[in-house]
RODO-437695 format. One line per 3 residues: number of its first residue (from 1); their letters; for each residue z negated, x, y negated of C-alpha. Coordinates in Angstrom, 3 decimals. Each point is the difference from the previous one (the first is absolute). Example, Ala and Ser with C-alpha at 12.3 -4.5 7.8 and 13.67 -1.06 7.14 Angstrom:
RODO-437695
1) as) -7.800/12.300/4.500 ~ 0.660/1.370/-3.440
//
This chain:
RODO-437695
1) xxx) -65.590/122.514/-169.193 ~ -3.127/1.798/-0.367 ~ -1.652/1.115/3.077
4) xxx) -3.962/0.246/-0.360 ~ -2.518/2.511/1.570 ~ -3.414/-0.817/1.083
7) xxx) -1.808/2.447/-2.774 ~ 2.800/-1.184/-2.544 ~ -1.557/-3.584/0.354
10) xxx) -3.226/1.278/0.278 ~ 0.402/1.640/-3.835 ~ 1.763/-2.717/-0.919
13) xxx) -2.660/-2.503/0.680 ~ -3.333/2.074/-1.275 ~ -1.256/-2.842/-1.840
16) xxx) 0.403/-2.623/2.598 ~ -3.655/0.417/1.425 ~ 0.502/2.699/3.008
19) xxx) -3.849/-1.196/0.411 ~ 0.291/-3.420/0.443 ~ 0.763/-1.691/3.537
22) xxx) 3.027/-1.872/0.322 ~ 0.712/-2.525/2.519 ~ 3.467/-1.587/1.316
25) xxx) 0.853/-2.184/2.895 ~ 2.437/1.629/2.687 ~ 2.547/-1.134/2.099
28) xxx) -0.371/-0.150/4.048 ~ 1.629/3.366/0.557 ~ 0.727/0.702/3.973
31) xxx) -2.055/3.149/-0.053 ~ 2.630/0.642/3.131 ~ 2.162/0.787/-2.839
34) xxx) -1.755/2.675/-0.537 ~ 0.654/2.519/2.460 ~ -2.732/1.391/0.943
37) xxx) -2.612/0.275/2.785 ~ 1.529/-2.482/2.666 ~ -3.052/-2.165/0.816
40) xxx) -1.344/0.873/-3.381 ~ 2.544/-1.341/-2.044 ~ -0.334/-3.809/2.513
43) xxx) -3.480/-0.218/-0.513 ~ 0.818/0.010/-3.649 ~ 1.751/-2.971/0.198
46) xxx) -3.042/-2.013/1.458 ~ 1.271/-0.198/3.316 ~ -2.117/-0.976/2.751
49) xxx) -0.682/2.751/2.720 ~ -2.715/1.087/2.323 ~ -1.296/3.165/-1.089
52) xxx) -2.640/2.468/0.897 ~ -3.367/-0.808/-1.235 ~ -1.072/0.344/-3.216
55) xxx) -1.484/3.109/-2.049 ~ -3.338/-1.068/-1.664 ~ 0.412/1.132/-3.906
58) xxx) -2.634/2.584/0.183 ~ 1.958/1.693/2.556 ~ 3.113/0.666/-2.172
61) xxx) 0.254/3.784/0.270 ~ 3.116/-0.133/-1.878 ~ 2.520/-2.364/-2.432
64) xxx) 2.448/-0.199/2.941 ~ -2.420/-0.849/2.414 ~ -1.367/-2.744/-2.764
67) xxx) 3.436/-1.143/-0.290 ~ 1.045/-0.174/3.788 ~ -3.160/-2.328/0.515
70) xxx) 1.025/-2.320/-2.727 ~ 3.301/-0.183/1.805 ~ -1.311/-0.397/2.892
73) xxx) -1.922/-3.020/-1.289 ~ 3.156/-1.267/-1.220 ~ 1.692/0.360/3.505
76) xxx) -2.837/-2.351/1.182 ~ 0.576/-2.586/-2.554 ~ -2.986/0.989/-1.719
79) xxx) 0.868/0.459/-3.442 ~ -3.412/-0.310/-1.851 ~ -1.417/2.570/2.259
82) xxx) 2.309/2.248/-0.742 ~ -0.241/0.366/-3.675 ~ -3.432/1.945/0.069
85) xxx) 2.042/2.874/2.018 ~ 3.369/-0.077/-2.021 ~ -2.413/-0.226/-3.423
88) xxx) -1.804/3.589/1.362 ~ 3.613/1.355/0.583 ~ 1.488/-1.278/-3.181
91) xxx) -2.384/1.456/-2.147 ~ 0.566/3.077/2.105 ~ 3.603/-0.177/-1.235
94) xxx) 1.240/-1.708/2.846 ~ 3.617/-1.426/-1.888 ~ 0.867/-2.584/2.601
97) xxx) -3.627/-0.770/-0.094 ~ 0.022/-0.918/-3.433 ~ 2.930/-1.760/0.406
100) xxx) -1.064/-1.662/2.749 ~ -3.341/-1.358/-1.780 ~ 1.974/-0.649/-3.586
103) xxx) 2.378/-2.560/2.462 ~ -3.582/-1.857/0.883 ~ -1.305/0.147/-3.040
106) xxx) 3.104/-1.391/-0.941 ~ 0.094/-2.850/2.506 ~ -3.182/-0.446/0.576
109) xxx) 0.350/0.738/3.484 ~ -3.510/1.275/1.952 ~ -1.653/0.642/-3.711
112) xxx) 0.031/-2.778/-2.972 ~ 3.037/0.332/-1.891 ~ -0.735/2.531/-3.287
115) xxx) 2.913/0.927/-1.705 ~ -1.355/1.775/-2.311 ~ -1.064/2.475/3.430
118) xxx) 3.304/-0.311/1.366 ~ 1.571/1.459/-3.070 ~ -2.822/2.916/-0.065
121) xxx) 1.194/0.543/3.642 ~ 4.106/-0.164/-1.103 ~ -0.604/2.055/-3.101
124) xxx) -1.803/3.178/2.293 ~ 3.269/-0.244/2.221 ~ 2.154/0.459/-3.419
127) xxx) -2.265/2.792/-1.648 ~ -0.322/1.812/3.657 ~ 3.845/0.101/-0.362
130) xxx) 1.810/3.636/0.052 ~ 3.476/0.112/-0.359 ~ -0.034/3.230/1.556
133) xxx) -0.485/-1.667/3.451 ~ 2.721/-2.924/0.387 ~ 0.410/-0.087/3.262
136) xxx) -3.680/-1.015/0.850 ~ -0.171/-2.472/2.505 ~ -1.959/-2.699/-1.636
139) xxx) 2.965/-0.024/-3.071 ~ 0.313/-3.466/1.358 ~ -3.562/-0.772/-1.372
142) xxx) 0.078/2.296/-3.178 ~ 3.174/-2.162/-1.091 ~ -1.917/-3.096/0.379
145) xxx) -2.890/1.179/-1.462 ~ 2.596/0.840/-3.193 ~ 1.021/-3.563/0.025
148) xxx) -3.170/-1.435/0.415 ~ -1.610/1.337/-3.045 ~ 3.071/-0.655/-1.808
151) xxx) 0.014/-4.172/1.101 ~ -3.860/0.411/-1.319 ~ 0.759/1.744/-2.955
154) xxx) 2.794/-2.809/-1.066 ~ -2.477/-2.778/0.592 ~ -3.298/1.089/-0.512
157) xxx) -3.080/-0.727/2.221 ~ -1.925/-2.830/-1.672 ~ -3.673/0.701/-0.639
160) xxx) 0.178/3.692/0.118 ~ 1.125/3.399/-2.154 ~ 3.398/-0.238/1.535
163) xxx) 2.453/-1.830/-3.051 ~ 3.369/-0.399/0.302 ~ 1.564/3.155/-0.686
166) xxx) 3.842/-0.401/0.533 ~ 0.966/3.457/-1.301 ~ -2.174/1.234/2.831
169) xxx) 1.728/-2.566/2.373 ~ 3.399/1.037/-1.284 ~ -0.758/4.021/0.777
172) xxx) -1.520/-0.665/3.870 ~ 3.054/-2.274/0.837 ~ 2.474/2.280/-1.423
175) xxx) -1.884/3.035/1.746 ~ -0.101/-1.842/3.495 ~ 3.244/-1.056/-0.463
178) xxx) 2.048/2.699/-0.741 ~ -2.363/2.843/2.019 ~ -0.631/-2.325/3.082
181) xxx) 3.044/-2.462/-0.138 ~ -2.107/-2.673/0.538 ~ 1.041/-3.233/0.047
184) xxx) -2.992/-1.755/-1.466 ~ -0.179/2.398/-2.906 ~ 3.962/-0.423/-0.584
187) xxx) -0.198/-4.021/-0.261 ~ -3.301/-0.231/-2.126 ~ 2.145/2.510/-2.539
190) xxx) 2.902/-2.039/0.247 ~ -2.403/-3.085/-1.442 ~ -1.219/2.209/-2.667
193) xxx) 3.746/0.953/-1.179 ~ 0.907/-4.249/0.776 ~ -3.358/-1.034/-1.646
196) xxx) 0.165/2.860/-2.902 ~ -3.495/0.982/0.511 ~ -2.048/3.206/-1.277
199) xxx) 2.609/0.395/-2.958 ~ 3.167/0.084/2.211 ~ 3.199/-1.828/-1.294
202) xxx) 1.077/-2.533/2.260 ~ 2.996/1.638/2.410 ~ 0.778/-2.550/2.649
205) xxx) 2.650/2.871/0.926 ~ -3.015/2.770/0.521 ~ -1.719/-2.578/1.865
208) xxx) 2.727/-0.997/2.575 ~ 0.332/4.264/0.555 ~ -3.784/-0.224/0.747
211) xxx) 0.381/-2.994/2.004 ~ 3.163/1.148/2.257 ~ -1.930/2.752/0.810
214) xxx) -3.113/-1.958/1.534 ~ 2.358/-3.014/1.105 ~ 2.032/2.830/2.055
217) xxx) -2.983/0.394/2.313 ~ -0.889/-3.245/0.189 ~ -2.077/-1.592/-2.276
220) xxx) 0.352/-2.808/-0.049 ~ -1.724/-0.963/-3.580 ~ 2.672/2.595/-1.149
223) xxx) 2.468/-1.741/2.242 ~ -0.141/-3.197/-2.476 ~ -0.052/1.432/-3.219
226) xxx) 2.727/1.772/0.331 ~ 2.377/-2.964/1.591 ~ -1.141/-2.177/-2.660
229) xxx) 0.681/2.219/-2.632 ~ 3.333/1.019/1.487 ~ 1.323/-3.427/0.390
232) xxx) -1.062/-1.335/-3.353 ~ 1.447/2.908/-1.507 ~ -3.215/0.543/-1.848
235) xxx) -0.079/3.191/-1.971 ~ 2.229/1.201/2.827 ~ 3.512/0.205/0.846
238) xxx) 0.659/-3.654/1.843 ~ 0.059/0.612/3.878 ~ -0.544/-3.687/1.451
241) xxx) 0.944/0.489/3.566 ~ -1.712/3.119/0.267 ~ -2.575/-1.595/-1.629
244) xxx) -0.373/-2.799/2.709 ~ -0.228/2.630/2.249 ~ -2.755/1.590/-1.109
247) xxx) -2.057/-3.499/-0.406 ~ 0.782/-0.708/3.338 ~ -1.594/3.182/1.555
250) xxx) -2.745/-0.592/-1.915 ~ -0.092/-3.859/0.723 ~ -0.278/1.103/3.671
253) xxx) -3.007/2.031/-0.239 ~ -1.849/-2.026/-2.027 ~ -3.469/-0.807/1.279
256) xxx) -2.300/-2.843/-0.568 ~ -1.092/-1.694/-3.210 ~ -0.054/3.157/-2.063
259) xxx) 3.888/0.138/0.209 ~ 0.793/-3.060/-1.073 ~ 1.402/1.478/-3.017
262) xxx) 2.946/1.651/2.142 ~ 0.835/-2.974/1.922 ~ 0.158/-1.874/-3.423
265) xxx) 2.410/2.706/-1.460 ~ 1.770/0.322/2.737 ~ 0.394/-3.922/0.000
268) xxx) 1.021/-0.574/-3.231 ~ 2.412/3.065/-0.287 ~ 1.687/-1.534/3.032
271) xxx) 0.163/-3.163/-0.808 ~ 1.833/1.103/-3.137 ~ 2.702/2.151/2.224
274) xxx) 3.627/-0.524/0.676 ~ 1.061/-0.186/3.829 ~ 2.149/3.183/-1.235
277) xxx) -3.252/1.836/-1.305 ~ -1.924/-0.922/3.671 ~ 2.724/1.044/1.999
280) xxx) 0.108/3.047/-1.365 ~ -3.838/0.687/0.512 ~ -0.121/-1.169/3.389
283) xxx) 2.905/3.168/0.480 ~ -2.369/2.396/-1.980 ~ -2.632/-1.126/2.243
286) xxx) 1.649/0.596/3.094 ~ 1.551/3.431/-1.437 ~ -3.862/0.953/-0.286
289) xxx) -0.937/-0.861/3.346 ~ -2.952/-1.316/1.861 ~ -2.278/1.521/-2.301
292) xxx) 1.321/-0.475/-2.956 ~ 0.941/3.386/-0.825 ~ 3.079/1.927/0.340
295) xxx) 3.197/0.730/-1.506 ~ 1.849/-2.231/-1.823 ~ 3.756/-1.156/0.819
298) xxx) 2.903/-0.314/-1.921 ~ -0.874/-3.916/-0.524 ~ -1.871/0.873/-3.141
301) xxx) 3.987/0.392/-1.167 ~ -0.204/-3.959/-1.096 ~ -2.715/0.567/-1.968
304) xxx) 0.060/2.717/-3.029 ~ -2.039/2.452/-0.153 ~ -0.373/1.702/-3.443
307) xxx) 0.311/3.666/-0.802 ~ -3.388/1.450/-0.170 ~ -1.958/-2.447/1.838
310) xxx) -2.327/0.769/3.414 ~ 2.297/-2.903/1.904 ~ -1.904/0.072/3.635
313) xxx) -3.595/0.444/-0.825 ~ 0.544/0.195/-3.472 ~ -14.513/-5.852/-1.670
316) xxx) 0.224/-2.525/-1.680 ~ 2.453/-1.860/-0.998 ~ -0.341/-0.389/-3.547
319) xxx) -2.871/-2.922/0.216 ~ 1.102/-0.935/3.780 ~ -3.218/1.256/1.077
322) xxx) -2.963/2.030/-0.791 ~ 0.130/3.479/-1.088 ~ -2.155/1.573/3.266
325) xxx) 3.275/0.809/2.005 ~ 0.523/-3.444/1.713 ~ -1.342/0.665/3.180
328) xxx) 2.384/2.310/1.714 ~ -1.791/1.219/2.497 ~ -2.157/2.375/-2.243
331) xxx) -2.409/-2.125/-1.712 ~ -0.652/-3.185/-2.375 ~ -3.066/-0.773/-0.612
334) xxx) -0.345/-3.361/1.489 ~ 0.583/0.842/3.577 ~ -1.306/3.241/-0.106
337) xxx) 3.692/1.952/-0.218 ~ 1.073/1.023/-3.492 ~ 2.677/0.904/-1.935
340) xxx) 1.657/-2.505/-1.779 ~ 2.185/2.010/-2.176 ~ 0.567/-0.354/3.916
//
């Protein structure tokens, strides 16, 4: 598989309008994730803290001072104060600044929600990228950033310059995936393979690769997929207990409305089980332990597992749900999270 670099992507896409803003709605990302600057990376998240007071705007002798006031604000709760500070330091090239602001943007959250902004904010993050640096520690952000502008570039903002664009799409989810390993990235280009978008065949088989991979650390969106199309057998080697297992996991961290999908998969896949095929699950699930990862046992011996096949971990579901990366926890654009490839 071909692995993409930044200026690669860059040349490749000349004539898709470097000038034009482009917007895309991004997941909730814990900005903990990110690891970096302790208190920093908590006030990020929005949570609530006393902090020392704050630094007028015209007193901003630097971007980091800018951008430690806007976190500050965001320790306090105070997230619409804090965007004049974190807008100083983002157009000081600030990256978790412009993250930051591209997630409000985004989800509205302290500012109206523009994203046709939040994209321009996303899009910096990816052109700032240098491959000659990957062990920054705000990679968590650039890879979201990746997937971000791909999710826009799939859909489109309405109203604006940004068009749906899924070559584009198809090159930042590839690049995040395969550079970053991220998860989001991994399941929205297992829908394009499932869904056979921006000129790709349909490859069920590519896509359950792609979705193993993100499933493995816990997706849950992933999680689905993947059970469903093992126990169907559907473009992929028939696995129905392993299968089960897989819906399961993701049955149990499914949250709220949004994941209604899963619980209906997971439902009707069950439902259409032998005892043998659940008893053998409910081993695989015990072999992987409390947290639903872990080696496998020898109990997989009932069920065959063809040569050639990723047997153990290895969005969207076809039309299960909206191409935006079903809210994982990284963004959809309804509740201001967003990635519904995851």
């Amino acid at each position: 598989m071909r692995v993409w670099s930044v200026p690669q992507m860059r040349t490749a896409r000349a004539g898709f309008g470097a000038d034009s803003q482009r917007s895309f709605t991004i997941l909730a990302l814990a900005i903990g994730l990110l690891g970096c600057q302790g208190a920093t990376a908590l006030a990020l998240d929005s949570a609530k803290a006393n902090g020392p007071a704050k630094i007028p705007a015209q007193s901003f002798s630097s971007v980091e001072q800018a951008f430690q006031a806007g976190v500050q604000d965001l320790m306090a709760g105070d997230a619409q104060s804090s965007v004049q500070a974190l807008t100083y330091a983002a157009d000081g090239g600030q990256p978790l600044a412009q993250w930051k602001l591209g997630r409000m943007y985004a989800r509205g959250e302290g500012v109206p929600r523009d994203d046709a902004k939040a994209y321009a904010y996303f899009e910096r993050l990816v052109e700032s990228y240098n491959e000659d640096d990957p062990d920054r520690p705000d990679i968590a952000a650039i890879s979201n950033a990746f997937v971000a502008v791909g999710v826009y570039c799939l859909n489109g903002i309405p109203n604006s310059e940004i068009k749906p664009d899924p070559e584009r799409a198809l090159e930042m989810f590839q690049f995040a995936a395969t550079n970053f390993g991220d998860s989001d990235a991994q399941y929205n280009l297992a829908r394009m393979y499932m869904d056979g978008a921006a000129g790709l065949a349909r490859n069920n088989m590519r896509a359950a690769q792609w979705l193993a991979l993100a499933a493995d650390k816990g997706h849950h969106p992933a999680q689905a997929l993947l059970g469903h199309l093992l126990f169907v057998g559907e473009g992929v080697p028939r696995q129905r207990a392993r299968g089960l297992m897989w819906l399961t996991l993701a049955k149990n961290a499914a949250q709220g409305p949004k994941d209604e999908w899963v619980r209906d998969l997971y439902g009707k896949d069950w439902g259409a089980a032998s005892d043998d095929d659940r008893q053998v699950a409910a081993a695989l699930l015990s072999a992987r332990g409390k947290d639903g990862r872990g080696p496998e046992v020898a109990v997989e011996a009932k069920e065959a597992k063809p040569r050639g096949f990723i047997a153990g971990v290895v969005e969207l579901p076809g039309m299960l749900r909206p191409f935006t990366g079903a809210p994982p926890p990284n963004f959809t654009p309804a509740d201001g999270e967003a990635p519904s490839a995851q």
